[in-house]
C-alpha atoms as a printed R data frame, in Angstrom:
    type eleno elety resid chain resno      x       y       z
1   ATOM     1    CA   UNK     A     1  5.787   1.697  21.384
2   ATOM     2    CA   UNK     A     2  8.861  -0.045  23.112
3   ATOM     3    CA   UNK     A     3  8.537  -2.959  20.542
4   ATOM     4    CA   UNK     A     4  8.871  -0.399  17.255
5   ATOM     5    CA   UNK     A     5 11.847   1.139  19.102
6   ATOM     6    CA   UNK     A     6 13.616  -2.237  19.156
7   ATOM     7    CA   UNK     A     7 12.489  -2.991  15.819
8   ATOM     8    CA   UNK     A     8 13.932   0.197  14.612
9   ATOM     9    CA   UNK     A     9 17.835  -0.154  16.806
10  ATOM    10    CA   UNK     A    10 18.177  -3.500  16.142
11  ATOM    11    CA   UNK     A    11 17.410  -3.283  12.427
12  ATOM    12    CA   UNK     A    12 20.687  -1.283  12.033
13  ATOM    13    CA   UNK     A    13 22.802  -3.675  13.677
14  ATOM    14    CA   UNK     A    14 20.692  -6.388  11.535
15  ATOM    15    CA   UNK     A    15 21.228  -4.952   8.497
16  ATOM    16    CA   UNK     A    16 25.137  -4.120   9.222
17  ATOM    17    CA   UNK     A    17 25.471  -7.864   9.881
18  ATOM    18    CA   UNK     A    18 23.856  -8.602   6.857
19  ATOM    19    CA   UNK     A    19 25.842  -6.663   4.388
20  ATOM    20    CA   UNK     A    20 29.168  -7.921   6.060
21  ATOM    21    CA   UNK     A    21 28.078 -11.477   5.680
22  ATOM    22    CA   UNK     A    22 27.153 -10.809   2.178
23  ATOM    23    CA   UNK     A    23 30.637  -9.110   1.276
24  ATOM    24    CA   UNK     A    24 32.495 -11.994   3.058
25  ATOM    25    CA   UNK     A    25 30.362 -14.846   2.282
26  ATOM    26    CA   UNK     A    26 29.605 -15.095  -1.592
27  ATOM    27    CA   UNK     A    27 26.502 -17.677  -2.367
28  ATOM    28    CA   UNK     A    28 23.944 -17.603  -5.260
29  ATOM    29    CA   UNK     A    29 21.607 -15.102  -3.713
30  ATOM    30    CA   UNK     A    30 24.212 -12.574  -3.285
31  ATOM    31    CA   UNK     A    31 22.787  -9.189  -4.001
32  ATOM    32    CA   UNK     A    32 26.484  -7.566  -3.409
33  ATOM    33    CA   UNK     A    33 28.572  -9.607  -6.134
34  ATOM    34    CA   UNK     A    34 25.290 -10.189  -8.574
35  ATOM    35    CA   UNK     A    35 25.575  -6.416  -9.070
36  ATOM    36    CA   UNK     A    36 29.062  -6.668  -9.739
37  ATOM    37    CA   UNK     A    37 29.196  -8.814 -11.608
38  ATOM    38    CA   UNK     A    38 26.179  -8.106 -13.774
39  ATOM    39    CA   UNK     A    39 26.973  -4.371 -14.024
40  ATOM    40    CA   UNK     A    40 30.633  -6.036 -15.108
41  ATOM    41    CA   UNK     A    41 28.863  -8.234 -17.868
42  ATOM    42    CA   UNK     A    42 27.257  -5.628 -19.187
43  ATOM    43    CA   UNK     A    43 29.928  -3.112 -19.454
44  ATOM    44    CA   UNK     A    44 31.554  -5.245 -21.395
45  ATOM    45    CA   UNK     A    45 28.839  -5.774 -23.405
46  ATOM    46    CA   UNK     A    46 28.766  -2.090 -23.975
47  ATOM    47    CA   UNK     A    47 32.890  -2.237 -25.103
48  ATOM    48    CA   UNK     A    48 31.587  -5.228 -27.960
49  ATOM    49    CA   UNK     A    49 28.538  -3.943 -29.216
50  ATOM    50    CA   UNK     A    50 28.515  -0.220 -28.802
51  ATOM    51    CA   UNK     A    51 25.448   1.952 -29.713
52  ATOM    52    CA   UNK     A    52 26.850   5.205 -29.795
53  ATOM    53    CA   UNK     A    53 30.964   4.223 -30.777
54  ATOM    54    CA   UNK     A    54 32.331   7.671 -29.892
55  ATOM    55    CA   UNK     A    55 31.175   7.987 -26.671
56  ATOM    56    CA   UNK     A    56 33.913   6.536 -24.247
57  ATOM    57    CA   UNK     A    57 33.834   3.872 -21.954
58  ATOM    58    CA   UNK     A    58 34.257   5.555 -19.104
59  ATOM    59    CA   UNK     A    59 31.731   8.166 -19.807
60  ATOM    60    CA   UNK     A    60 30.461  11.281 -18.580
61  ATOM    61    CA   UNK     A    61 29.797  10.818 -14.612
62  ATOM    62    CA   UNK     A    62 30.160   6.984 -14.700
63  ATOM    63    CA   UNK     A    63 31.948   7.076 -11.564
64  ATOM    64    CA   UNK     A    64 29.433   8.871 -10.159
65  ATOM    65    CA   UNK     A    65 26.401   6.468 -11.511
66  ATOM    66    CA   UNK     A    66 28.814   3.119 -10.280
67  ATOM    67    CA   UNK     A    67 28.335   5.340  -6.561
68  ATOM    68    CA   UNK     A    68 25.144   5.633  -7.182
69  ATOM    69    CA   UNK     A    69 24.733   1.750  -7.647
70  ATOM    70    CA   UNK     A    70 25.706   0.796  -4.499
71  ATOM    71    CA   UNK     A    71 24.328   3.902  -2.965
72  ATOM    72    CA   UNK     A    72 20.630   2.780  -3.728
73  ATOM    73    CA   UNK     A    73 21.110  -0.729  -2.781
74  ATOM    74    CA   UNK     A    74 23.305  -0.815  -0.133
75  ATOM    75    CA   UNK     A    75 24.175   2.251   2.038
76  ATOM    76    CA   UNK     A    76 20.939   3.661   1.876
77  ATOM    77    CA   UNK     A    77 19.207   0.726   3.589
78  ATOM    78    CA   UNK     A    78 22.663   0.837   6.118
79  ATOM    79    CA   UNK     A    79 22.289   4.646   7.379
80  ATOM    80    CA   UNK     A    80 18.181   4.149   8.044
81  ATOM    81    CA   UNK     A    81 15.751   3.236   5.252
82  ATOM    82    CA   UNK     A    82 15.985  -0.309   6.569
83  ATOM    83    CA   UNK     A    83 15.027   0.466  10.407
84  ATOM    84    CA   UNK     A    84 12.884   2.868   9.171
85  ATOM    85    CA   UNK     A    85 10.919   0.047   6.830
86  ATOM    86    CA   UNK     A    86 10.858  -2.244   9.291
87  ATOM    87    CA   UNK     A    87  8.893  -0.311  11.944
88  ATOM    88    CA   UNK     A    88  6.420   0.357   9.330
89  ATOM    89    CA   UNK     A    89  6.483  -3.241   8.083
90  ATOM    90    CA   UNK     A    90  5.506  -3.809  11.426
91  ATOM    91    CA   UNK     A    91  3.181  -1.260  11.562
92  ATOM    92    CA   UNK     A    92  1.306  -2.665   8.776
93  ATOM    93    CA   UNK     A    93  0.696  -5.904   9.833
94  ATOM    94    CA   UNK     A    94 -0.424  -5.106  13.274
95  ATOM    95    CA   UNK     A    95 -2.891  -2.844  11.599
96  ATOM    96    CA   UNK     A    96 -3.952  -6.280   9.097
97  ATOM    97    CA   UNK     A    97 -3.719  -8.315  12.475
98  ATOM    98    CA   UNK     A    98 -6.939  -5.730  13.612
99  ATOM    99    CA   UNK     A    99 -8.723  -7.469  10.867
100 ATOM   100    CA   UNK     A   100 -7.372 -11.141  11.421
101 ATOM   101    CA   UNK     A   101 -4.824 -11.046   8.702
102 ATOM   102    CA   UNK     A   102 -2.005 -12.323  10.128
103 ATOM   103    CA   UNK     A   103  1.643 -11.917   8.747
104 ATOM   104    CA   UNK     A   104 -0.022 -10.009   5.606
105 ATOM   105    CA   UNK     A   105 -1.052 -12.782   3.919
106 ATOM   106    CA   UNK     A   106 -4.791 -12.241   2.184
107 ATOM   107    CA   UNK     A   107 -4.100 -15.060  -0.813
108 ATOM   108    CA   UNK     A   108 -2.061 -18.686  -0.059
109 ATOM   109    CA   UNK     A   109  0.465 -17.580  -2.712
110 ATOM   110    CA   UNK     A   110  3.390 -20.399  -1.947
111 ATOM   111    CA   UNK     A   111  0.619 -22.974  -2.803
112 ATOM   112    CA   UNK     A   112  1.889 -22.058  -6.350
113 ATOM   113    CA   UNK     A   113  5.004 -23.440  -8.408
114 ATOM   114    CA   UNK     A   114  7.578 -21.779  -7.617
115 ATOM   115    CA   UNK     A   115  8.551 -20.971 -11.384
116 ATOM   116    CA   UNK     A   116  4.705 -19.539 -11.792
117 ATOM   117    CA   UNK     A   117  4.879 -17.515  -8.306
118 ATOM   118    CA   UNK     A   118  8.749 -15.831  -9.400
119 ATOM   119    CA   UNK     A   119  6.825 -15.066 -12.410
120 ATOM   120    CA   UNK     A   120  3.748 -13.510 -11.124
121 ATOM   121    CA   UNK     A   121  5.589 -11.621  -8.691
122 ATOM   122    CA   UNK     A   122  7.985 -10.207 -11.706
123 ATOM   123    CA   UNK     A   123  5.551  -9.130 -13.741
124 ATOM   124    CA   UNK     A   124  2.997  -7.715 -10.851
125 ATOM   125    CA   UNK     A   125  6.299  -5.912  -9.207
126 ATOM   126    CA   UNK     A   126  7.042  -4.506 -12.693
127 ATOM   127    CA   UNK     A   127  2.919  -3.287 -13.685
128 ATOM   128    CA   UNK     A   128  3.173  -1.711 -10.139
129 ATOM   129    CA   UNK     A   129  6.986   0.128 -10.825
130 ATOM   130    CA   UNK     A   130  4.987   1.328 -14.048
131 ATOM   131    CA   UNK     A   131  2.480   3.084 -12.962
132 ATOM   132    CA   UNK     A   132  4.585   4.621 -10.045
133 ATOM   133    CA   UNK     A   133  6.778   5.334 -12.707
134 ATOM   134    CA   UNK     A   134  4.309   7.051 -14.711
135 ATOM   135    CA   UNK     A   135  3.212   8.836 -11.250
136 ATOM   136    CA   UNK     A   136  7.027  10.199 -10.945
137 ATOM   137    CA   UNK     A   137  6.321  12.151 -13.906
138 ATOM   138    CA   UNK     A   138  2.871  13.278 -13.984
139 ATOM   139    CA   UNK     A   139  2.848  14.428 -10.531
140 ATOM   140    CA   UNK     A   140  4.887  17.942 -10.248
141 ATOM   141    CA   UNK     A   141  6.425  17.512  -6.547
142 ATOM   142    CA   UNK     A   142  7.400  13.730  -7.373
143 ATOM   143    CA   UNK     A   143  8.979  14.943 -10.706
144 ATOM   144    CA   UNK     A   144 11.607  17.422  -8.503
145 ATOM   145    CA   UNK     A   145 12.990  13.826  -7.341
146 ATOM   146    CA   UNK     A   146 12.819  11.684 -10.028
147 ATOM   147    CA   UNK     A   147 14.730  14.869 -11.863
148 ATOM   148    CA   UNK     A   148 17.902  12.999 -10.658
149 ATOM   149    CA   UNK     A   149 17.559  10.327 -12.786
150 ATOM   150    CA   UNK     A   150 16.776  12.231 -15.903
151 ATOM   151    CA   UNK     A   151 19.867  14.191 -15.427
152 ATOM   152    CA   UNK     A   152 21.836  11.610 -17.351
153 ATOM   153    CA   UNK     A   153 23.628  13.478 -19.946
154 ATOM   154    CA   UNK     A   154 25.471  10.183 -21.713
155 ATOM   155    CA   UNK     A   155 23.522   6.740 -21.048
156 ATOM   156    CA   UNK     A   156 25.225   3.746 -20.018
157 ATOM   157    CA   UNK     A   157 24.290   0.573 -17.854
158 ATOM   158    CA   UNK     A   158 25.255   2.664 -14.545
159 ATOM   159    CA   UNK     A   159 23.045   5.002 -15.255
160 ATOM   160    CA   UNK     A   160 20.029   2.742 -14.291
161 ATOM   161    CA   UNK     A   161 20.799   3.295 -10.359
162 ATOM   162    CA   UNK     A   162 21.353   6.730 -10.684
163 ATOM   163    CA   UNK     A   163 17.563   8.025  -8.748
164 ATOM   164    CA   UNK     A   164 17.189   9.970  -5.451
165 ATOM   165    CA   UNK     A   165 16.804   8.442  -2.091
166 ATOM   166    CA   UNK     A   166 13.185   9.697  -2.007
167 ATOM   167    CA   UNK     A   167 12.317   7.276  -4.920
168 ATOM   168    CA   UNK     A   168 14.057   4.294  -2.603
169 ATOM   169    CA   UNK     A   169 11.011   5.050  -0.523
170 ATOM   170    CA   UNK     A   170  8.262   6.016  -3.248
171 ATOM   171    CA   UNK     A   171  8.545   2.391  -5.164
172 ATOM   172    CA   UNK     A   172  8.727   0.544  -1.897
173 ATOM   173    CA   UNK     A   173  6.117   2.008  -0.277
174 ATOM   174    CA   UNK     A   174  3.488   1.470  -2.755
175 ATOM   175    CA   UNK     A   175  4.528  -1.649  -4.155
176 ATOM   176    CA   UNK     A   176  4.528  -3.275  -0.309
177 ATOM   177    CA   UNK     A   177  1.101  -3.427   0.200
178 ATOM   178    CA   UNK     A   178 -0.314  -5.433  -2.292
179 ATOM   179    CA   UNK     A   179  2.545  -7.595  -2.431
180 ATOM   180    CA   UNK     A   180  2.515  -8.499   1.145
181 ATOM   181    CA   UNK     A   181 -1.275  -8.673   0.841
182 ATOM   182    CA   UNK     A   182 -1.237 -11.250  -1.739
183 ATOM   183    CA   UNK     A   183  1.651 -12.862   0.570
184 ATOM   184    CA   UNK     A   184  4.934 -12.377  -1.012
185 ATOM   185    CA   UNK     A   185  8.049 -12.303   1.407
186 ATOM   186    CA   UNK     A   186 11.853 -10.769   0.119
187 ATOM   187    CA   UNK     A   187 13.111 -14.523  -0.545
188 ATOM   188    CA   UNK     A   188 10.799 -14.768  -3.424
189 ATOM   189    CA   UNK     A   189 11.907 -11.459  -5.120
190 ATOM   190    CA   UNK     A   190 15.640 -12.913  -4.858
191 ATOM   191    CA   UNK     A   191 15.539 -13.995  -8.575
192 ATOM   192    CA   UNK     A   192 12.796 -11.571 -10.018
193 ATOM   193    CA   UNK     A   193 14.887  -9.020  -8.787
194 ATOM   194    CA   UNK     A   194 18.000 -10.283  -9.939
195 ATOM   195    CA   UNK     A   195 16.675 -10.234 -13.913
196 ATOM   196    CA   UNK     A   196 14.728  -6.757 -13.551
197 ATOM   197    CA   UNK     A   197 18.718  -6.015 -12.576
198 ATOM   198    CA   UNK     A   198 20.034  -7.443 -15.795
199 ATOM   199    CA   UNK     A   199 16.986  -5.583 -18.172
200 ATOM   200    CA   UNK     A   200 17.273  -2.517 -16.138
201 ATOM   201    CA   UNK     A   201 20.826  -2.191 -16.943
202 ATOM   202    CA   UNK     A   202 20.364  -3.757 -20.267
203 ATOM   203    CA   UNK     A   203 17.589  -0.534 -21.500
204 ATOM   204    CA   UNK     A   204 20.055   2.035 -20.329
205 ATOM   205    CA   UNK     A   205 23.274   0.660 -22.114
206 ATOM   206    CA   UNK     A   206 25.104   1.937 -24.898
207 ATOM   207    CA   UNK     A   207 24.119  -1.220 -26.185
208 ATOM   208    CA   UNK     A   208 23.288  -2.349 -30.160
209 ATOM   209    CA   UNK     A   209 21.222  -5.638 -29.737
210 ATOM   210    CA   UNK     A   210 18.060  -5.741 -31.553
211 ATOM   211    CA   UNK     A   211 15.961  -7.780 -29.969
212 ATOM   212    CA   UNK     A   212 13.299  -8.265 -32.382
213 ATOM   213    CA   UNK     A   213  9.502  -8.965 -31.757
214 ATOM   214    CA   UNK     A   214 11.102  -9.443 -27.890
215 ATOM   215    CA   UNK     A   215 10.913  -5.843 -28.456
216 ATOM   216    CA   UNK     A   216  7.389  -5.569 -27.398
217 ATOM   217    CA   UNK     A   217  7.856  -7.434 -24.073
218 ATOM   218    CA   UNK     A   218 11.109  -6.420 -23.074
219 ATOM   219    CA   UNK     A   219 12.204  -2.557 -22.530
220 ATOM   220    CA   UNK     A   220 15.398  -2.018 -24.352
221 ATOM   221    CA   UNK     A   221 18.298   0.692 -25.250
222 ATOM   222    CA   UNK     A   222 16.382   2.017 -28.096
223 ATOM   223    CA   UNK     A   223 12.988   2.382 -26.270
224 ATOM   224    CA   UNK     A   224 14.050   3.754 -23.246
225 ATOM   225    CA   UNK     A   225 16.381   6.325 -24.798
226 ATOM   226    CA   UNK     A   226 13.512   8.194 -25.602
227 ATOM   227    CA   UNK     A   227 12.253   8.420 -22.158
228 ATOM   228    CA   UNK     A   228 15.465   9.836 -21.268
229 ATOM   229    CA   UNK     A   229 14.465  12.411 -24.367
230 ATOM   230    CA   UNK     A   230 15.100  16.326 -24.065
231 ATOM   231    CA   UNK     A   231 12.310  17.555 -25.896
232 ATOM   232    CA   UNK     A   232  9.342  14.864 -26.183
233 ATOM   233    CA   UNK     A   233  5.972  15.496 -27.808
234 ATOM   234    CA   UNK     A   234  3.480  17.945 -26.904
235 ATOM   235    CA   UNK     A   235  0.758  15.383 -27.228
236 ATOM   236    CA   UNK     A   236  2.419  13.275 -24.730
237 ATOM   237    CA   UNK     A   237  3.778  15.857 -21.940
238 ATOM   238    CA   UNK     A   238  4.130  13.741 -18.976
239 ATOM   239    CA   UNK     A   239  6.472  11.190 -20.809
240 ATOM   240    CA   UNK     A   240  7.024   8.599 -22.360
241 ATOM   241    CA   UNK     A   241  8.108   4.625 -22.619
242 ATOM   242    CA   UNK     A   242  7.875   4.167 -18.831
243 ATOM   243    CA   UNK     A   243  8.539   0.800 -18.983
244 ATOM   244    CA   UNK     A   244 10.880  -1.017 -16.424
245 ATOM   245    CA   UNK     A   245 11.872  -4.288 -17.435
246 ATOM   246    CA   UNK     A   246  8.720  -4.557 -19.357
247 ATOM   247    CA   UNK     A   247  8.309  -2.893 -22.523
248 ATOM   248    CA   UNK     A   248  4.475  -4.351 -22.981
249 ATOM   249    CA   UNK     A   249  2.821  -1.875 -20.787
250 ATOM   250    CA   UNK     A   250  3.505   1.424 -22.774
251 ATOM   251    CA   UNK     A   251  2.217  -0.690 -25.938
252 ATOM   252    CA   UNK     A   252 -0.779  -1.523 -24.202
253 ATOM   253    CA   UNK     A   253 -1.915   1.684 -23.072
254 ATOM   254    CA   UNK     A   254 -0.363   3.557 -26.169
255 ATOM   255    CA   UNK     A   255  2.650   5.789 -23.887
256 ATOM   256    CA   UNK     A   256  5.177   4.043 -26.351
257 ATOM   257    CA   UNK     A   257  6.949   6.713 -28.341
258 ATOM   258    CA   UNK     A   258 10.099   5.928 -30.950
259 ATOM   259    CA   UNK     A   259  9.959   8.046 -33.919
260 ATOM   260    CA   UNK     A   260 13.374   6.936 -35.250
261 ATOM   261    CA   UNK     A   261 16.677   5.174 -33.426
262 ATOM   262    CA   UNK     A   262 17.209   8.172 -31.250
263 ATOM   263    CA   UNK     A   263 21.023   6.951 -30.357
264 ATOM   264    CA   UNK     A   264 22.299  10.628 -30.823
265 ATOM   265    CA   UNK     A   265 19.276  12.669 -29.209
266 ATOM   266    CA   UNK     A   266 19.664  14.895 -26.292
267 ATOM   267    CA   UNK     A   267 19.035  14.021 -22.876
268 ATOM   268    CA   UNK     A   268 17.789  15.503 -20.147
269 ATOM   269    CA   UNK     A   269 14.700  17.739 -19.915
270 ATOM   270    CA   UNK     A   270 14.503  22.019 -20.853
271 ATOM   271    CA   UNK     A   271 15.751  24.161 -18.618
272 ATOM   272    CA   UNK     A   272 18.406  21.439 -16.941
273 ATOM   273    CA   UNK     A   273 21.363  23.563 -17.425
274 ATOM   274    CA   UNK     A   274 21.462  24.523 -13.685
275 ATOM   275    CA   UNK     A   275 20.795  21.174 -12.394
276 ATOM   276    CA   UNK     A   276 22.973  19.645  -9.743
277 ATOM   277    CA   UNK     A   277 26.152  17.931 -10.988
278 ATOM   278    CA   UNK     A   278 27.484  16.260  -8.142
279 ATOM   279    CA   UNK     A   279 26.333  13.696  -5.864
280 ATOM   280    CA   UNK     A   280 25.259  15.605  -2.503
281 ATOM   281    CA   UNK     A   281 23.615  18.216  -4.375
282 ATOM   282    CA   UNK     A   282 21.714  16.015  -6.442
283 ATOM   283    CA   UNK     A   283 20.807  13.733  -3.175
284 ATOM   284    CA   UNK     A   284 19.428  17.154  -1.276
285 ATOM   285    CA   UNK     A   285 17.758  18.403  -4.616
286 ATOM   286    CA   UNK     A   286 15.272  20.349  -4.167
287 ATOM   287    CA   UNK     A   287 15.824  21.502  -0.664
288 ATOM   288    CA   UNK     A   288 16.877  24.949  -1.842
289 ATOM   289    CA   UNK     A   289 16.149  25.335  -5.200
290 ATOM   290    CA   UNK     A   290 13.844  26.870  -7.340
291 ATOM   291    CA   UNK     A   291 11.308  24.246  -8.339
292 ATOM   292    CA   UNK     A   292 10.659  24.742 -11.791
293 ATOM   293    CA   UNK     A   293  9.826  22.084 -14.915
């Protein structure tokens, strides 16, 4: 017990340290100034080529979804998720070590290139976000979180951060285990994560850029708008065009949905009117409120 109590104090000291070395220290693997400056390359992309050219560039709650960037990626980890997931990190592989796995590692994945591994880990971290995804929805407790992100009422590349702290722990918990199984460590997510980054924020910007056939691999504005949809078909009521980075899954197993370019549909779900508008209330959602939808 005394070693997951050390795990858990020194992780927040760990984790301090590592956020101040990346905000001091720029290098190519820096997660702090790859999101600025991605989320920067993107906005601008949204001033050139705008979808929708009345809405304004600073929309409706950007400020809030910018917060919400750094929220999820940063000061989440800093005020506990990161002690927390390191305990049960450990946790995990003492359980494997029971069975003489040691360090989680079931399959020598680094014997592979290392362009083949970043790409099997993309596209295996993305299948797994998709079905968690589609779980978010089709699961009525899980669907009070994931509320937050549907409550988007103007898209923009911001926008794509904009989830509860309960899905920070949802995604990560189920896409650990057969990650680390198969032997993937957080080094070799450094550049997979880096382009879901650029797509995710691509698919929610008020962005015009057909992509073409790339449309069927690659989730984009005028796909996932419709996810973001108001009113969605009856025939498909848990949702629709879950896709991540990866448009290919909802083709596959027929959950694609785009009737027509969607740019000036509503967004949200029915009976959001009373939905949380601020920050804290949004984060605390749905500790005392009526659960309904």
């Amino acid at each position: 017990m005394d070693k997951y109590i050390d795990i858990f104090l020194q992780s927040f000291s760990g984790y301090w340290k590592y956020l101040s070395h990346e905000i001091l220290n720029p290098h190519w693997g820096n997660y702090f100034y790859w999101l600025i400056g991605i989320s920067l390359l993107v906005w601008m992309l949204e001033i050139l080529f705008p979808w929708r050219k009345e809405q304004k560039i600073i929309r409706e709650d950007f400020w809030m979804d910018a917060f919400y960037m750094f929220f999820n990626f940063f000061l989440f980890s800093l005020i506990g998720f990161y002690a927390v997931s390191n305990v049960f990190v450990q946790l995990f592989n003492d359980f494997l070590a029971l069975f003489g796995i040691k360090n989680g590692i079931a399959i020598e994945i680094n014997a592979l290139p290392f362009w083949l591994k970043i790409t099997f880990a993309f596209i295996l971290k993305d299948f797994i976000q998709w079905n968690v995804h589609r779980l978010l929805h089709a699961n009525k407790y899980l669907w009070q979180f994931h509320k937050v992100h549907h409550s988007v009422k103007q898209m923009g590349f911001a926008a794509h951060l904009r989830f509860h702290w309960m899905e920070n722990i949802i995604y990560r918990s189920i896409q650990y285990i057969p990650l680390a199984m198969l032997g993937f460590g957080i080094n070799d997510f450094i550049l997979a994560n880096l382009i879901a980054l650029v797509i995710g924020h691509f698919n929610h910007a008020n962005i015009n850029l057909p992509l073409g056939p790339l449309k069927y691999i690659l989730n984009n504005p005028q796909m996932h708008i419709w996810h973001h949809a108001k009113y969605i078909p009856d025939t498909k009521p848990n949702g629709i065009n879950f896709g991540i980075s990866l448009s290919i899954w909802d083709y596959i197993f027929k959950t694609d949905y785009i009737p027509h370019t969607g740019r000036d549909i509503e967004l949200g779900w029915p009976g959001d009117e009373q939905f949380p508008k601020d920050f804290i209330h949004q984060e605390i959602y749905p500790v005392g409120e009526e659960k309904e939808g």
